[in-house]
C-alpha positions as CSV (number, residue, x, y, z in Angstrom):
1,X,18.9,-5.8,-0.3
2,X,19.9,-7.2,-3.6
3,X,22.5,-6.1,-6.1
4,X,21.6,-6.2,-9.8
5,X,22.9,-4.5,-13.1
6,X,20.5,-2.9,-16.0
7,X,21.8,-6.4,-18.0
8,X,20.6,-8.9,-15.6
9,X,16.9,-6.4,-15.6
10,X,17.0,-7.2,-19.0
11,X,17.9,-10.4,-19.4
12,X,17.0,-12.2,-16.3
13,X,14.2,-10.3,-15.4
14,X,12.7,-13.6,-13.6
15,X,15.2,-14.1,-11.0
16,X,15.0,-10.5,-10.6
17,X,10.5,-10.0,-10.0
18,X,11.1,-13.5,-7.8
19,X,13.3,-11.5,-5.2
20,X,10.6,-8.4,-5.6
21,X,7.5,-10.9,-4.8
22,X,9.5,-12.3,-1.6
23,X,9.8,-8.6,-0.4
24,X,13.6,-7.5,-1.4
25,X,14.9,-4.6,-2.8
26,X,16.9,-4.3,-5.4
27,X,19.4,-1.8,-6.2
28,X,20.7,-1.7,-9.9
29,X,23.9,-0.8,-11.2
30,X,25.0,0.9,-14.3
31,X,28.1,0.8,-15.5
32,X,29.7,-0.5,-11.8
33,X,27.5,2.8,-10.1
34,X,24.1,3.0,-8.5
35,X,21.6,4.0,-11.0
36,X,18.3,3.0,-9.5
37,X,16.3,1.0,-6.5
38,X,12.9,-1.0,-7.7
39,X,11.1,-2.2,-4.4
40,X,8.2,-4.3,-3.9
41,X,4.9,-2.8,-4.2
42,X,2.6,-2.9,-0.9
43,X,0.1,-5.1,-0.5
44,X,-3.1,-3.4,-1.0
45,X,-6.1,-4.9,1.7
46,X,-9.2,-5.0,1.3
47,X,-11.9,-2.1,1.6
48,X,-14.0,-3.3,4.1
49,X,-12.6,-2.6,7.4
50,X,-10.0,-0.1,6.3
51,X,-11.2,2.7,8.2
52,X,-11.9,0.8,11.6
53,X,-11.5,2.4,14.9
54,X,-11.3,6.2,13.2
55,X,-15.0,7.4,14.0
56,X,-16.7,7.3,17.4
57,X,-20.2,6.1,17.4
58,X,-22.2,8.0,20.6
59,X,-23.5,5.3,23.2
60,X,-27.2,7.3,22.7
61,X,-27.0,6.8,18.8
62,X,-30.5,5.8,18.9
63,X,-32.5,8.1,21.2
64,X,-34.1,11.7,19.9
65,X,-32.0,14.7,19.3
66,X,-34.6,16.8,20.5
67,X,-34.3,18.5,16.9
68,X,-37.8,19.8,15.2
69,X,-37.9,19.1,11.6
70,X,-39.6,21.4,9.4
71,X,-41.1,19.3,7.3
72,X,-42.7,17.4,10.5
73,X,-44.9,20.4,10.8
């Protein structure tokens, strides 16, 4: 975790966003006390695959149900 005050947000706000993108934390001070925390946002992944291994597929997926449709009649 990394120290800052609201001055250095403000007026070194490069040095600051370079510690967010390698994953610190930063706690600023104001006036010598803790005022606020500013943490890295999450990495965000892609959509495809997000939901793997939540649903069961059946092993018989592809044989009749045995259901009669009404509009088969």
């Amino acid at each position: 975790m990394k120290i800052a005050t609201v001055r250095d947000l403000r007026n070194d706000f490069a040095r600051l966003s370079g510690w967010l993108e390698k994953g610190e934390t930063i706690q600023l001070l104001k006036r010598g006390k803790p005022f606020a925390w500013i943490v890295p946002a999450t990495k965000q992944g892609g959509f495809l695959g997000c939901m793997a291994g939540t649903a069961k597929v059946p092993s018989d997926i592809d044989e009749p149900t045995g259901v009669e449709w009404e509009v088969l009649k």
